[in-house]
N, C-alpha and C positions, 0 to 999 in steps of 0.2 A: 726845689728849684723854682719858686715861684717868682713871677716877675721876669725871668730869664727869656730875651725872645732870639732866635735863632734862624737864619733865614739861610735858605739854597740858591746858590748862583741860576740863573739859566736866561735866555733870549726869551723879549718881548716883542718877535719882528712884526706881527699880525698886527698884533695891538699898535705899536707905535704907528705905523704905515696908517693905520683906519686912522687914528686919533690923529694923525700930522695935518699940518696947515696944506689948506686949499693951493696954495701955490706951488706945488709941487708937481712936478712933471707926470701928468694923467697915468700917460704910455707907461711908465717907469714902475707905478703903483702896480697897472694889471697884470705887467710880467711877474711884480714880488708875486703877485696874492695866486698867479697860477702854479708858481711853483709851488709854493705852500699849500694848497688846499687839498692835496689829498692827505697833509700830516692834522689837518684840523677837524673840531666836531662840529654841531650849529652852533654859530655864537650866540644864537638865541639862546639856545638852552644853558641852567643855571637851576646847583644841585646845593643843598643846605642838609643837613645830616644831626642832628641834636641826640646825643644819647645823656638820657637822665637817670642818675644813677640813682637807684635803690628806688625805683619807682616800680611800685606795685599795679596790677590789672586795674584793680579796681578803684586804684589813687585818685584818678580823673573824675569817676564816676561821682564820688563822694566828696568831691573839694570841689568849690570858688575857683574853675579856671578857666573866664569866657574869651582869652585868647588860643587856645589848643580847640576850645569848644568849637567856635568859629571856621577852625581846621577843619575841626569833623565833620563839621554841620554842613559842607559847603559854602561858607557865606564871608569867608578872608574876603576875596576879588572875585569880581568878574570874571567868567569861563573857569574857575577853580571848583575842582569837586574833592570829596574826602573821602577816601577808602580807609577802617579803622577797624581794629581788634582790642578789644580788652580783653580776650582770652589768647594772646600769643604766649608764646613760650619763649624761656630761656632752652640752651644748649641741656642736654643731659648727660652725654659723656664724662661730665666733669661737674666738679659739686659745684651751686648755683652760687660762684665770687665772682670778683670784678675781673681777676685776673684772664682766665680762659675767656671769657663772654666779650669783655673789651677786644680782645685778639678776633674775637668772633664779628663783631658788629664790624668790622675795619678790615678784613680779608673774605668772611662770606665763606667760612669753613669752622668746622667744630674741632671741638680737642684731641682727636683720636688724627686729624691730618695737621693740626697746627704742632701739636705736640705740647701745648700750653696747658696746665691741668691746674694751675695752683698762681698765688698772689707770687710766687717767689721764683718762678719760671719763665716768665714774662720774654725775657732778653734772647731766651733758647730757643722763637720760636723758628717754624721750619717757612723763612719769609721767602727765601730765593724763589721758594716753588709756589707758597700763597701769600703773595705782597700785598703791601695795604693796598685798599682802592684808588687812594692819590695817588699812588705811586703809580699804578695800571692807567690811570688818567695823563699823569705825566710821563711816561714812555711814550703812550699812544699818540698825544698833541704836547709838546714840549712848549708852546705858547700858549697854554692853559693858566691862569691865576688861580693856587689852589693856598687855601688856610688851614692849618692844623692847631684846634683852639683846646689846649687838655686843661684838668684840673689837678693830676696824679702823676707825678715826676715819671710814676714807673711806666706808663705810657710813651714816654721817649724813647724807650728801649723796641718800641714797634717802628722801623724803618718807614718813615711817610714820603719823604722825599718831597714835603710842600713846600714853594716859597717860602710862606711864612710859621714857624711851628712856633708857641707860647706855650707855657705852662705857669699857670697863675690863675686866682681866685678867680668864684663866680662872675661877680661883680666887674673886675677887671676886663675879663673876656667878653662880658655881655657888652661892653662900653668899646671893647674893640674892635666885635663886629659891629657891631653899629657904623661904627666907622668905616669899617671895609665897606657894609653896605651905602651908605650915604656920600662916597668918594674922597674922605677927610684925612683917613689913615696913610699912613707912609713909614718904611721901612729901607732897610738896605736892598733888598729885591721887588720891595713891592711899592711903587712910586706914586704919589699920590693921582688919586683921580681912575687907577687899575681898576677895572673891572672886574668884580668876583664871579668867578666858574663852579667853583666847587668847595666850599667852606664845612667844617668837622668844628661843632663845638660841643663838648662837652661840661655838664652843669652838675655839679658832687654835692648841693648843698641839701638834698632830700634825704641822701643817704647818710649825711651830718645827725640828720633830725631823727632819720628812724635808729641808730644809735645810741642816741644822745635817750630816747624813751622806747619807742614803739614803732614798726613799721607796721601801721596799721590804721586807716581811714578816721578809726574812733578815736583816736592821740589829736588833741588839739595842734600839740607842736609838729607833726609830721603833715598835718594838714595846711597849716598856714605856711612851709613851707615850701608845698606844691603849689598852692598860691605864687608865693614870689615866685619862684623860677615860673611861673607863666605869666609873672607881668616880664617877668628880664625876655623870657622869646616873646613877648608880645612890643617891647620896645627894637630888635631884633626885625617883627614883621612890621612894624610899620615903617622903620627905613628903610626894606626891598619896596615896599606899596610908594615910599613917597621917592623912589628913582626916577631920573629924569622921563630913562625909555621903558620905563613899568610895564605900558600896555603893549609895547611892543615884542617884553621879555617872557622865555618859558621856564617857569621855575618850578622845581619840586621840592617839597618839603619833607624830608624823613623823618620821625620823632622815632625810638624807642629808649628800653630800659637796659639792666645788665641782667636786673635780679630782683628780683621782690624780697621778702623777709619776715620774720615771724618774733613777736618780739624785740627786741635790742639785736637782733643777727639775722644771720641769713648764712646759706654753708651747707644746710642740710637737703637731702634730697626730698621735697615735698611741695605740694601742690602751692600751697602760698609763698615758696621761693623761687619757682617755677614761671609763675604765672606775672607778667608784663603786658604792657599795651605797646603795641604797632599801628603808625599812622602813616598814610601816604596821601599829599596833599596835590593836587597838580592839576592842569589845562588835562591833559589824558586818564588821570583815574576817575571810575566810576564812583559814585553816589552811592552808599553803603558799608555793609559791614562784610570784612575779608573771609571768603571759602577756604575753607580748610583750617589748617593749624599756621600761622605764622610763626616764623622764629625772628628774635635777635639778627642773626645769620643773615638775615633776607634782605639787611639794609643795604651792606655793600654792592650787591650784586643789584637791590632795586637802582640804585643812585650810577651802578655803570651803567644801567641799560638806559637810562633818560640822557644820559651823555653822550650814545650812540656807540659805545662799546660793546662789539659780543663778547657775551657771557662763557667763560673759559668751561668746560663741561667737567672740570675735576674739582666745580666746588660747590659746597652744600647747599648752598641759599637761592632758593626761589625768586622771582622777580614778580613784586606785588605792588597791586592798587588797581586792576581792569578786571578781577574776576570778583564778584561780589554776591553775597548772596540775597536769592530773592525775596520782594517784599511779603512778607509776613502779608496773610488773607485777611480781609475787610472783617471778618469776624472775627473774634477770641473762639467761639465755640466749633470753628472749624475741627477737624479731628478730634473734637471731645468724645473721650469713651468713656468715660468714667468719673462720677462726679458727686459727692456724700456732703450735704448739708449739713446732717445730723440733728433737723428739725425732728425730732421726736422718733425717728427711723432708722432705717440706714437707707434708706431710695435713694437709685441713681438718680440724678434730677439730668444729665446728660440724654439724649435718645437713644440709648443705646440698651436701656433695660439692662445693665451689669448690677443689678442690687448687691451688697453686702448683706451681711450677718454676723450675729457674733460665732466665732471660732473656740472660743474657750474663754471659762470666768463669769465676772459680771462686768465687763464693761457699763459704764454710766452717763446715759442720755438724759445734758443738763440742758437747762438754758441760763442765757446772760456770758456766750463765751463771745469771741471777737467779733461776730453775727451770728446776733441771734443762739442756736442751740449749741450745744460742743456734745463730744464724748470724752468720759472721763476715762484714764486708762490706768488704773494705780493696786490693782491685787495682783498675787502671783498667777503666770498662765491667763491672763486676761488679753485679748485682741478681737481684730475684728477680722472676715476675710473675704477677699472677691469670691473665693475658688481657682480654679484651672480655668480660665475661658481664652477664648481663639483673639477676642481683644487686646489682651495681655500678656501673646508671645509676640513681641519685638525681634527676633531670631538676631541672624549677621549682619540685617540689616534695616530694620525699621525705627527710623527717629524717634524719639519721644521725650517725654515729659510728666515729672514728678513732681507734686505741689500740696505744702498742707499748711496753716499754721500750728504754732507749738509753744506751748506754755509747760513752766516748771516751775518749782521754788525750792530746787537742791537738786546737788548734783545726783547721775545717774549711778547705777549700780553696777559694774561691769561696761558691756560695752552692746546696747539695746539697740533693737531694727527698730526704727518708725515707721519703715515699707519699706516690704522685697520679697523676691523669690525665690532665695535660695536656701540652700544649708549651711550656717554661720559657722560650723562647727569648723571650716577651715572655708577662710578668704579664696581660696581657690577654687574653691567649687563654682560650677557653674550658676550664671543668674546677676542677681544687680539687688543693692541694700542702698537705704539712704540710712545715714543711723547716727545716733543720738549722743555717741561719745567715742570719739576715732584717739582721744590721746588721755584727757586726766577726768573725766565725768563730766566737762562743758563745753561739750565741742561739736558740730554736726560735719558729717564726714559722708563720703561714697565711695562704693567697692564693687566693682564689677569684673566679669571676669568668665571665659569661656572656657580655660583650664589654666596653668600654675603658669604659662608661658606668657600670657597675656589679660593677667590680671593687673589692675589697676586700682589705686586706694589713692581717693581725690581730700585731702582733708588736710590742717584741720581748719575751723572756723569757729573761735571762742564765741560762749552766747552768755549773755546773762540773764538770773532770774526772774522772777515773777512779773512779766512783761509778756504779750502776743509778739512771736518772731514768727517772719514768711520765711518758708524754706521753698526753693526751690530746685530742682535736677535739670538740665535739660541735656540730650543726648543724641548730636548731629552724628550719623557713622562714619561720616566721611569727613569730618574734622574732632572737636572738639565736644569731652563731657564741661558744663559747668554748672558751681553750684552757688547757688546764688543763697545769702542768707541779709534777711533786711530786719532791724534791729526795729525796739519801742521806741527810739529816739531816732528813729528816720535815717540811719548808715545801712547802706546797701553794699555786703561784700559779695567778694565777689574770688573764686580761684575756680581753675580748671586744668584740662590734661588732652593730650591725646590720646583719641580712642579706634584710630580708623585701623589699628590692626587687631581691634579684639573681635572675634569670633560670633558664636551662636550661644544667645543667652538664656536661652529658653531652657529652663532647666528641669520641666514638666512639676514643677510644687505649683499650688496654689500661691497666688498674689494675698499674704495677709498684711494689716497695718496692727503694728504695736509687737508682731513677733518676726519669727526666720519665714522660709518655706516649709519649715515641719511643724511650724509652732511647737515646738520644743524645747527652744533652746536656753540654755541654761536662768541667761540675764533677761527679764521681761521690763518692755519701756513702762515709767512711770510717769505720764506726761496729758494735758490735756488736749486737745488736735479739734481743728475748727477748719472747713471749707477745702476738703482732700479731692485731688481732682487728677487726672491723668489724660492726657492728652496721644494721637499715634502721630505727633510731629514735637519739632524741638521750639518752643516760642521764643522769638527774637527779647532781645533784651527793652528794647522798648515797651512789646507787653507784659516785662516783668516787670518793668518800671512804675506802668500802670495798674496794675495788681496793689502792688507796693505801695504804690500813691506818699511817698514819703513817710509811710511809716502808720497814716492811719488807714491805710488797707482799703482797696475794695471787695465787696463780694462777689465772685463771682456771678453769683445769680443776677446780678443788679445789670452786667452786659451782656446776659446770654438773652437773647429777643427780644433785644428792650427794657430786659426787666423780668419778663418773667422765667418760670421754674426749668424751661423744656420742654418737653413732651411728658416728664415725670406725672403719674397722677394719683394726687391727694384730695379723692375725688368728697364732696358731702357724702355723707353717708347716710343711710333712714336708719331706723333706731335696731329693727333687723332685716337680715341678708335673706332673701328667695331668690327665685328663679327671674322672677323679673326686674333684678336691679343690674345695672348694665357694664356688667364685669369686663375687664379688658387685660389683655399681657401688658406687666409690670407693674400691675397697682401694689402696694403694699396696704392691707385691710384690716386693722385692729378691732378685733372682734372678743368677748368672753364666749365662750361654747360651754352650755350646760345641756342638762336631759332632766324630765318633769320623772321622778321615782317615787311612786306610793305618795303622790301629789305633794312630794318631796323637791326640789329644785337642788338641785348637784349640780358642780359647777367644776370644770376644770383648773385642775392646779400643779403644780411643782412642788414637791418634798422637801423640803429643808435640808435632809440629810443628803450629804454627797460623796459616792465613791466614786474616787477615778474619773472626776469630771462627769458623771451620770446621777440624774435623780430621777426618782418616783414618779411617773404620771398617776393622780390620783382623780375622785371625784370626789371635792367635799360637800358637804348635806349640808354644813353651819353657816358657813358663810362664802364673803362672794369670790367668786375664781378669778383667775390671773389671768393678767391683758395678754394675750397669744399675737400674734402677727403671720398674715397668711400672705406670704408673698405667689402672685399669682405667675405663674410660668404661660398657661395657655389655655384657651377657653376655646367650648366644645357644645355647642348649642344642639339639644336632641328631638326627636321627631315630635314625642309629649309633651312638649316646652320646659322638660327639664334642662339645665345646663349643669355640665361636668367642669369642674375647674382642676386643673394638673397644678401642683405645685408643691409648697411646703409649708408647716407650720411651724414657728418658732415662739418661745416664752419671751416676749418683752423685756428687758433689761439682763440681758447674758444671761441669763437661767437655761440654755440651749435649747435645741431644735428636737423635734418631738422623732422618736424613732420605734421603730421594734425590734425587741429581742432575738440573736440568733438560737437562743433556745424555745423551744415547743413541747409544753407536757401531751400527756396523752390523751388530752381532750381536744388538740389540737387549739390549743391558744398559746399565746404570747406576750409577754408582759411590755407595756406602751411605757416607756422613759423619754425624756428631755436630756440629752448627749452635747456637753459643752464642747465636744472634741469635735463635731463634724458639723457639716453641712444641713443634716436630715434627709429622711429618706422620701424621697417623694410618696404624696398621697393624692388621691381624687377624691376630689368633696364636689357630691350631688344636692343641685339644691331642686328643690320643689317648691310649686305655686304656696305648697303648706310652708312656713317659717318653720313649723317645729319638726319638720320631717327631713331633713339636712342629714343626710350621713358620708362616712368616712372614711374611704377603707386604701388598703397597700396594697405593695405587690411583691412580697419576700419570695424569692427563686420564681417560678413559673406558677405560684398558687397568690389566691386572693387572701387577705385579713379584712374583716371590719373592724372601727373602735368600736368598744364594749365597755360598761359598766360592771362590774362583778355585784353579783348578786350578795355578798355577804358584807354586812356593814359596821366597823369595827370604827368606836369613837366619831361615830358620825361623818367617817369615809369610807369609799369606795375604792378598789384597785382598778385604773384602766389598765386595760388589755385588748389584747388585740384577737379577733375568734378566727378562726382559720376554716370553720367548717366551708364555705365561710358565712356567718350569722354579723349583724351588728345592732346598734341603736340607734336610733334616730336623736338631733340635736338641735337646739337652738342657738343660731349664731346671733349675739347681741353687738352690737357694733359700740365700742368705743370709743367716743366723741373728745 
């Protein structure tokens, strides 16, 4: 039906009386306008509504569109501010098409009260009880000037009740409001020079585009046609700005979408069909980005209540653009807990001393990744992991934030965590995954979830390979999860969901990266990870922006205090460790540890041979011992000027953490292994004014162990063990430079 325009009978008495010539009998005028004015709203006010179909969250974000931008930004007019959502939502009752949502955006109820569920129900909706908004405008002031601008015939079949209703191309309609706005236009009910109240226009030609190839930012054709349709509302805003009485008029600008899409379609229930942008542009809204989850829904109801209609209480849509949330802190490192450079280590460089370890495997500590070092994560049962710390339970309700980059070059094998805390073995389990392939092996996805009633699976978002992608989580609990993935060619997508009725996620597993919470699970990620960081808030989208930096990235480090690391310390080291070098909580210390035998130099090592994720602590005699890592937990300064250090020792490059045996022969000893499966078990290493007099011992049950050397020397090694009498040996800690 395009080109067909259709217009409704009704009186213009307000209007014509304002607008009639000065000779008109004064007295005559203020009787009309008394009797009228309790049927009218302020005539200041003036409402504009745009729904852009098949516009995606994060369409704006990544396209050429500095007339919407201008919306956002505050900077259209004077006293205009921008309240914006790129993670609003479509309806979910009903699969993510035009048909339900359009019904939606225009009555401010979903498909379970419209009754509208599909493209081909449209005409059945239940309108007597949820009428469009024009129409609730025009019962209420029947000398209201309202326009109905479609681009989808089937759109007719929603009772508007406007003056003016069209159905006809982009371009046309763009060309006709203009008109309405500029005074030019004229119709059987709409006379030229009518003042526009309330104007609905709808713009179909994005969701032409994402069709036609791809709804997806990275499509040249779906991008440059978000472009145009923000030059047609940008020709649109500049005839309201160039009205006569502009400065004197109060105008609100609606923007939203129906549906996002995935693909050539859109239909299915998922987070990139889901996910749309919400803008509210006005003299009354605040400056910022919208609290909570915005729907589609929320337009009608925002554009009555600017028009001074109460809000009928039987319908779903919120009224947005004055609740915003607050500015993001003067810092990025605010809330940092947790923060892995992977410069030769795993040190928090955060303040918060949460170091890593490797959990199982050989993970591999490279340099030359997107800054500086990477770990490489590519054998079976290979990751890394926080542990359980008090940091790292977010429970029902503490915001937060997931961040790594991630490099590939083939798809994934199954469906791998890159970080999380849960048991994969079912989605429902309690806890939260960022992971590495939600649909065909290139895709990054999120799955959280406090049990099977309010679990949520945020994905997907296609990646390509051999390229640095920023991945990001963020997790408001009283709005929205979104997951941000910013490409090697500088596109930042962008989907999200509702999270504010999921529960307690604390699922008591440790926080690993590269596996589940058991580190078990079946499929292990194969991927490189560079600058992993966790934050106890959810960071606004402008510091992801800035992360992002278009694509070539910053490092975090580069704005945590200027510049440098943190508080982390990677302190110089002297060539060896005694009592007088000045040890502190959270150093991580790369050290060789040997023992002088029969003026023999034995040095600690790792066994080659591995069961079960366990080898060998040896001492070999030939040659030289392997790089250990002592992360320090707590220092203990003693009356002798020895000092005790609490902590752990791990093998350098995933060879595990040094432990002892639940078995004890009956000499009371115990064989010393390196456990890719755990943490380690804590030790206290004594050091003395002497370098070579360093020893080392545990605390299995309620009894002491020292390390020991065994006394029998086969191939020129030694078995460490652990003596339980308890006996040990003394050692020299050589510091690793």
């Amino acid at each position: 039906m395009a080109g067909i325009i259709r217009t409704a009978k009704k009186s213009h008495i307000i209007r014509s009386i304002i607008n009639f010539s000065g000779n008109k009998n004064r007295n005559t005028l203020a009787a009309v306008l008394l009797t009228v004015t309790s049927l009218s709203v302020d005539a200041s006010r003036h409402s504009l509504v745009i729904a852009i179909d098949g516009l995606r969250g994060d369409g704006i974000e990544s396209t050429a569109t500095p007339y919407m931008d201008q919306l956002i930004k505050g900077t259209w007019a004077p006293g205009y501010k921008g309240a914006f959502a790129h993670y609003a939502q479509t309806m979910t009752d009903a699969a993510p098409n035009s048909g339900p949502n359009h019904v939606g955006i225009m009555t401010g109820v979903t498909a379970t009260k419209s009754k509208v569920t599909n493209n081909s129900n449209v005409g059945g909706g239940a309108y007597s009880r949820y009428p469009h908004y024009l129409k609730r405008l025009e019962d209420h002031d029947s000398s209201l000037n309202t326009a109905y601008l479609i681009t989808w015939g089937t759109d007719l079949q929603i009772p508007s009740h406007a003056d003016v209703i069209v159905d006809a191309d982009d371009a046309s309609n763009t060309e006709r409001a203009v008109k309405i706005m500029n005074g030019t236009y004229s119709a059987a009910n709409w006379p030229q020079g009518a003042i526009p109240d309330a104007v609905f226009l709808f713009l179909d030609d994005v969701d032409g585009a994402g069709h036609s190839c791809c709804f997806t930012p990275g499509d040249d054709g779906y991008r440059a046609e978000i472009t145009q349709v923000d030059g047609q509302i940008g020709q649109v805003l500049t005839a309201i700005k160039n009205r006569p009485d502009f400065a004197n008029e109060d105008w609100q600008i609606v923007i939203t979408s129906d549906h996002g899409g995935r693909g050539s379609s859109h239909g299915t229930h998922s987070a990139d069909n889901y996910t749309i942008p919400f803008l509210v542009a006005s003299k009354q809204a605040n400056q910022g980005y919208l609290q909570g989850v915005p729907h589609n829904y929320d337009a009608a109801v925002t554009a009555m209540d600017h028009m001074g209609l109460a809000i009928p209480s039987n319908l779903d849509g919120d009224v947005r653009g004055t609740d915003v949330l607050a500015s993001p802190p003067e810092t990025i490192e605010t809330e940092l807990v947790a923060y892995l450079q992977y410069e030769g280590d795993y040190a928090d460089s955060s303040d918060k001393h949460n170091h890593a370890q490797v959990g199982g495997g050989s993970p591999q500590l490279i340099s030359g990744g997107k800054f500086g070092g990477y770990v490489g994560i590519n054998g079976d049962n290979e990751y890394v992991t926080f542990g359980s710390i008090n940091d790292l339970d977010f429970n029902s309700s503490e915001d937060f934030t997931l961040l790594t980059w991630y490099r590939v070059s083939g798809d994934q094998s199954g469906d791998p965590v890159i970080m999380g805390n849960k048991n994969w073995n079912s989605g429902n389990n309690r806890g939260t995954l960022l992971l590495a392939n939600e649909d065909n092996g290139d895709d990054f996805g999120i799955n959280i979830a406090s049990y099977s009633g309010d679990r949520k699976d945020i994905d997907p978002i296609d990646y390509t390979f051999n390229g640095w992608w920023m991945i990001m989580a963020t997790f408001d609990r009283d709005g929205a999860s979104i997951l941000y993935a910013g490409s090697p060619d500088g596109r930042l997508y962008m989907i999200s969901d509702d999270i504010t009725d999921v529960g307690d996620i604390n699922s008591a597993l440790p926080w690993n990266i590269g596996q589940d919470g058991t580190g078990t699970y079946q499929y292990n990620l194969k991927a490189d990870l560079d600058d992993t960081a966790i934050w106890r808030r959810a960071l606004s989208i402008d510091e992801v922006k800035s992360l992002f930096n278009n694509g070539a990235g910053k490092e975090l480090h580069s704005l945590i205090n200027g510049g440098d690391n943190g508080s982390v310390e990677r302190p110089s080291l002297p060539s060896t460790l005694n009592s007088s070098f000045a040890f502190a909580s959270g150093q991580i210390l790369p050290v060789y540890i040997s023992a002088l035998v029969d003026r023999q130099k034995c040095s600690l090592q790792w066994d080659s041979s591995r069961i079960s994720g366990e080898r060998n602590a040896k001492f070999d005699c030939n040659n030289t011992g392997d790089k250990m890592l002592i992360r320090v937990d707590s220092v203990e300064s003693l009356a002798n000027t020895d000092v005790n250090i609490t902590g752990v020792i791990v093998a350098d490059g995933g060879y595990g953490a040094l432990e002892w045996d639940n078995y004890k022969n009956l000499r009371g000893e115990r064989n010393a292994k390196f456990d890719e499966n755990s943490t380690g078990d804590t030790v206290t290493i004594t050091f003395r004014s002497s370098q070579d007099q360093t020893t080392v011992t545990t605390h299995p049950g309620s009894g002491t162990c020292g390390l020991e050397w065994d006394g029998t020397k086969l191939s020129g090694e030694r078995i460490a063990k652990w003596d339980c009498h308890p006996r040990g040996d003394s050692f020299l800690f050589e510091t690793a430079q």
